[in-house]
MDTraj code that builds the backbone (N, CA, C; nanometers):
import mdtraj as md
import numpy as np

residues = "UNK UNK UNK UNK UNK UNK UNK UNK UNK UNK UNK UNK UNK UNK UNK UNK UNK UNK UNK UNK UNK UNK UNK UNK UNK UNK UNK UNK UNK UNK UNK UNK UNK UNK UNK UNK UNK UNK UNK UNK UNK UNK UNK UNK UNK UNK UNK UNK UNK UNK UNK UNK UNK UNK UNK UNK UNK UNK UNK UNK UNK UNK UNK UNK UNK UNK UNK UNK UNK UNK UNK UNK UNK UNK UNK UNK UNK UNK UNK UNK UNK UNK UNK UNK UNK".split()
xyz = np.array([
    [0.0823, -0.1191, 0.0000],
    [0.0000, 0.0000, 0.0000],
    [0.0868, 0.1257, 0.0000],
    [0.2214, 0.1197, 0.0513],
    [0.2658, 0.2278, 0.0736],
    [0.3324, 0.2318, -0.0830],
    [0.3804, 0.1658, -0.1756],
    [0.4398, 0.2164, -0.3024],
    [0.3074, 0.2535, -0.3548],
    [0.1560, 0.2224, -0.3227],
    [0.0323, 0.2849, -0.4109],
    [0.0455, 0.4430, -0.3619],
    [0.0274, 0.5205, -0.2492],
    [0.0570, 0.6218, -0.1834],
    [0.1493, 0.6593, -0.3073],
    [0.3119, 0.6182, -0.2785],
    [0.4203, 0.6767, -0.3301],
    [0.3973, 0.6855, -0.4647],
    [0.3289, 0.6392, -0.5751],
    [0.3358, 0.6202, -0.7569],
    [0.1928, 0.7581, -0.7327],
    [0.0814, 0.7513, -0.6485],
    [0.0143, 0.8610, -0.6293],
    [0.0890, 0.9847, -0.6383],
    [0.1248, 1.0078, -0.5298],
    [0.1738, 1.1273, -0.5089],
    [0.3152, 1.1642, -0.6209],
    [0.4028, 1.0819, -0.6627],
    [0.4586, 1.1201, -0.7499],
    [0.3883, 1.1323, -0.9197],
    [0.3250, 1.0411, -0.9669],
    [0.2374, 1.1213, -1.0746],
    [0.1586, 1.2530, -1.0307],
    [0.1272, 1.3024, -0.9248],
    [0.0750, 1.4238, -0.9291],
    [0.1974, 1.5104, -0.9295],
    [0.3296, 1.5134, -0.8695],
    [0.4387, 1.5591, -0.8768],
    [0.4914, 1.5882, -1.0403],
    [0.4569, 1.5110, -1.1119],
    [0.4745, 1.5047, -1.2297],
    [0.5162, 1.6750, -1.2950],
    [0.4250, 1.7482, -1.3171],
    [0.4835, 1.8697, -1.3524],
    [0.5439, 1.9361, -1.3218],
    [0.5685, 1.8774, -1.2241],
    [0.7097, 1.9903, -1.1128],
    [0.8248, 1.9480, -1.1061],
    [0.8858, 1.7857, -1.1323],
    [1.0025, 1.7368, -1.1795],
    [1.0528, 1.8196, -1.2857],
    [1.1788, 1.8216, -1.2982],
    [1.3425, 1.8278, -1.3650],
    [1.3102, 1.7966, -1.4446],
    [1.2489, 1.8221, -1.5848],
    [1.2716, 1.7806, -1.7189],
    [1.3941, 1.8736, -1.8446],
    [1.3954, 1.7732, -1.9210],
    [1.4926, 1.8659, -2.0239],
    [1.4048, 1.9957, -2.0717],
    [1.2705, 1.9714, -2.1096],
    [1.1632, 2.0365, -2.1520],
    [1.1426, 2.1299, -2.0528],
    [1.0903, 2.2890, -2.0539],
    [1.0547, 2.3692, -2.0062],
    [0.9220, 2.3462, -1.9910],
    [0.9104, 2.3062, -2.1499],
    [0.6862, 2.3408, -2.0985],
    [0.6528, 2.1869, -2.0525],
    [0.5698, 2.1915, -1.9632],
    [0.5193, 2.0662, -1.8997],
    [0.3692, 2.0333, -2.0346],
    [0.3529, 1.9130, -2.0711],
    [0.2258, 1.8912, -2.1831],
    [0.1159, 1.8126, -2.1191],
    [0.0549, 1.8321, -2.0462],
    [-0.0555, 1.7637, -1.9988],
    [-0.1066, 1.6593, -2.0279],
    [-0.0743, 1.6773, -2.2103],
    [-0.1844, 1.6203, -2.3144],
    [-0.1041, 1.5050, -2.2976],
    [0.0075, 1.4916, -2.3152],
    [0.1197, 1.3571, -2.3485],
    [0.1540, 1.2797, -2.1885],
    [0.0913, 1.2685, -2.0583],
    [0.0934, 1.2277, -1.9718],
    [-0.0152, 1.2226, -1.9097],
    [-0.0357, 1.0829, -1.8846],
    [-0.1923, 1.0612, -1.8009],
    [-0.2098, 1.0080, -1.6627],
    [-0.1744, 1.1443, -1.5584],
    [-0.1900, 1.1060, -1.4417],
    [-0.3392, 1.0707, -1.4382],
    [-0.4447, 1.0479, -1.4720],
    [-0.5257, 1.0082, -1.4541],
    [-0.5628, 0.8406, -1.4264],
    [-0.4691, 0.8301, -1.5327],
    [-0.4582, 0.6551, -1.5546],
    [-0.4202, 0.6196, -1.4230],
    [-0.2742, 0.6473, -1.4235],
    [-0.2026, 0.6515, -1.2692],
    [-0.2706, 0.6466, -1.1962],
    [-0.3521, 0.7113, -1.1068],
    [-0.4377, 0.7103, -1.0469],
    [-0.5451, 0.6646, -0.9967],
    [-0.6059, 0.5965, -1.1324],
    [-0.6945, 0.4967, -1.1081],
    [-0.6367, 0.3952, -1.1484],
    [-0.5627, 0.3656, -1.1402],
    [-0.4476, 0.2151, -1.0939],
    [-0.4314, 0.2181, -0.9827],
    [-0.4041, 0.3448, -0.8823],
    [-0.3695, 0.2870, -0.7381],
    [-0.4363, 0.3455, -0.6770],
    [-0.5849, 0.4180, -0.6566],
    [-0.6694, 0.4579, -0.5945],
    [-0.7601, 0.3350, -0.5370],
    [-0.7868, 0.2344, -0.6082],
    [-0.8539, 0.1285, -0.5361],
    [-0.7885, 0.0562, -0.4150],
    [-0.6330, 0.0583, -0.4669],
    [-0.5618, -0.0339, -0.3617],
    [-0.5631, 0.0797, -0.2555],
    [-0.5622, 0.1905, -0.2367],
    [-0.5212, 0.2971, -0.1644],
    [-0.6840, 0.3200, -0.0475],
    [-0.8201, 0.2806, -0.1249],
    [-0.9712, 0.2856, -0.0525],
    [-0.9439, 0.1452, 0.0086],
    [-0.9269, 0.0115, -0.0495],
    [-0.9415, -0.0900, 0.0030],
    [-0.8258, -0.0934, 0.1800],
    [-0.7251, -0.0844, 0.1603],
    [-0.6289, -0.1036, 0.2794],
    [-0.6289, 0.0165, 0.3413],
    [-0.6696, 0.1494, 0.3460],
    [-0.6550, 0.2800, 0.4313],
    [-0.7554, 0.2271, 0.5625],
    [-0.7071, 0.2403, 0.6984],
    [-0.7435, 0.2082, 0.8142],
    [-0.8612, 0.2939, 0.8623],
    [-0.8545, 0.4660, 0.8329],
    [-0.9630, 0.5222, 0.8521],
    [-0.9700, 0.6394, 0.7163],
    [-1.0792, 0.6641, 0.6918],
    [-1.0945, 0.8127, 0.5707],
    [-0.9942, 0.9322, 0.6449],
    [-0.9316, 0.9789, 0.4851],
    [-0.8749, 1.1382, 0.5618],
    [-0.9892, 1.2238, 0.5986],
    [-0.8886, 1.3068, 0.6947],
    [-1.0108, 1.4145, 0.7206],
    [-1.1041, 1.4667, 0.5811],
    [-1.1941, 1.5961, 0.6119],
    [-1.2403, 1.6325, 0.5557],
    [-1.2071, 1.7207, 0.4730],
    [-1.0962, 1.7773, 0.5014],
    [-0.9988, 1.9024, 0.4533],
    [-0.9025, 1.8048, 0.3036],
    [-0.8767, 1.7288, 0.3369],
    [-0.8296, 1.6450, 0.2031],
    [-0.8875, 1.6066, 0.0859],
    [-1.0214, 1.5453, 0.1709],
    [-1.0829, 1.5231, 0.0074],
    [-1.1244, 1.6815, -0.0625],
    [-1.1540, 1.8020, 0.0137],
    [-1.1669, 1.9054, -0.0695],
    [-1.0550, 1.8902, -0.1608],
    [-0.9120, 1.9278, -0.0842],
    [-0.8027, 1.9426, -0.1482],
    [-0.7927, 1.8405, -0.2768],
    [-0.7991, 1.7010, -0.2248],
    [-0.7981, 1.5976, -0.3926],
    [-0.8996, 1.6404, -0.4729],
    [-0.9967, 1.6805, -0.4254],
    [-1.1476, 1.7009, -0.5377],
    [-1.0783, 1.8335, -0.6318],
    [-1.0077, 1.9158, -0.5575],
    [-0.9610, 2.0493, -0.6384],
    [-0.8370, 1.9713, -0.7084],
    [-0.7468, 1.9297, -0.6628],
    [-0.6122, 1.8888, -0.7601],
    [-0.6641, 1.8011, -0.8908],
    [-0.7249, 1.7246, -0.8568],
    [-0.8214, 1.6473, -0.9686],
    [-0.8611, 1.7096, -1.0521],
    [-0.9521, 1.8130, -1.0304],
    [-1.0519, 1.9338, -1.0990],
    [-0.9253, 1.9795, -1.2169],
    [-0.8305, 2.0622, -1.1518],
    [-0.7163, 2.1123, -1.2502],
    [-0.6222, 2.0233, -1.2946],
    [-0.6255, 1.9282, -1.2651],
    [-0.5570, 1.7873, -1.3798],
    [-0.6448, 1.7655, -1.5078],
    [-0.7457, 1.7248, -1.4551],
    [-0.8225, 1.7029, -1.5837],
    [-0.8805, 1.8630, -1.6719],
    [-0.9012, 1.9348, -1.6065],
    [-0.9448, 2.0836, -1.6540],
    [-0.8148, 2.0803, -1.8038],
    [-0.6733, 2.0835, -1.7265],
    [-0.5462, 2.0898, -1.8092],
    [-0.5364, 2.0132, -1.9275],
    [-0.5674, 1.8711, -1.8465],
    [-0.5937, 1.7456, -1.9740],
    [-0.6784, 1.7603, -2.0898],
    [-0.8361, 1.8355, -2.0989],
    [-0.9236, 1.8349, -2.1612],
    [-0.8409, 1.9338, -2.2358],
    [-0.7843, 2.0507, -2.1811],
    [-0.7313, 2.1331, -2.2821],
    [-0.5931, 2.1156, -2.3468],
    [-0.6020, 1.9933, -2.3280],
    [-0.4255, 1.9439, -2.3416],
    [-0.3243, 2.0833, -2.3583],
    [-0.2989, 2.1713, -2.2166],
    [-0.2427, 2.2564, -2.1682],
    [-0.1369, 2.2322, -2.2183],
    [0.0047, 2.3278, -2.1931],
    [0.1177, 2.3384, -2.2142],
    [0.1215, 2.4354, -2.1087],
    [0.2509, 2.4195, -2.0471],
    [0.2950, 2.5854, -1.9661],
    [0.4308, 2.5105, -1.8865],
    [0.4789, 2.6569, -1.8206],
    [0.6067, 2.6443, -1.7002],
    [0.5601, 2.6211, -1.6354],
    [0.5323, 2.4813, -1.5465],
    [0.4612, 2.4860, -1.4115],
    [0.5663, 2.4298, -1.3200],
    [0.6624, 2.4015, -1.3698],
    [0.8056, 2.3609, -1.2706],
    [0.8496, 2.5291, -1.2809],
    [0.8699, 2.6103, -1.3189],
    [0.8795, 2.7519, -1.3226],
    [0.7861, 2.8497, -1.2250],
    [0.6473, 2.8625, -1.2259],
    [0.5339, 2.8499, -1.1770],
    [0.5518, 2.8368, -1.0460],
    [0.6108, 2.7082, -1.0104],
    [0.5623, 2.6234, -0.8313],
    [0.7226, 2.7003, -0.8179],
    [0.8183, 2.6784, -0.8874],
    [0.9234, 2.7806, -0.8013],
    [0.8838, 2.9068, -0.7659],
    [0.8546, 3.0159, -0.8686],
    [0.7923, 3.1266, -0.8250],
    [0.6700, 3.1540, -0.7055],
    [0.5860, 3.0443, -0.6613],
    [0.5142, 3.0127, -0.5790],
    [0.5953, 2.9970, -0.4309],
    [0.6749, 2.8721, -0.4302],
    [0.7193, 2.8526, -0.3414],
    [0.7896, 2.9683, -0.2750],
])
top = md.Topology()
chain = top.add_chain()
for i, resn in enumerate(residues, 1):
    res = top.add_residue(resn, chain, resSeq=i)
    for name in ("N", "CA", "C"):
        top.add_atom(name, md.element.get_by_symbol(name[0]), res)
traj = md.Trajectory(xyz[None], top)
């Protein structure tokens, strides 16, 4: 369960990794897939639900994954989350 967690959270990491490429392509990577590959194993073995404050947070990160995907986006978002941070 814990490498389902870890392949989670690093496909959402995905646009913020070190690439040779500047623009991150939404269109050509499907954290979605990812995701629902290890979201079942991740409901079946979790001991109790996260709080309530999380699933907002996943319902929004979700929202702008796929929002990006439908528009098969391009942008600096490893550029972006530095300027953020």
């Amino acid at each position: 369960m814990r490498d389902s967690y870890v392949n989670a959270a690093d496909a959402l990491g995905l646009p913020f990794k070190d690439y040779e490429k500047e623009m991150f392509d939404f269109g050509s990577v499907s954290v979605t897939k990812i995701l629902a590959t290890e979201m079942p194993k991740i409901m079946k073995n979790r001991l109790v639900p996260p709080p309530r404050e999380v699933y907002a947070l996943h319902r929004k990160l979700l929202g702008t994954y796929v929002m990006c995907l439908k528009l098969e986006a391009t942008f600096k978002s490893k550029e972006m989350f530095k300027e953020t941070f």
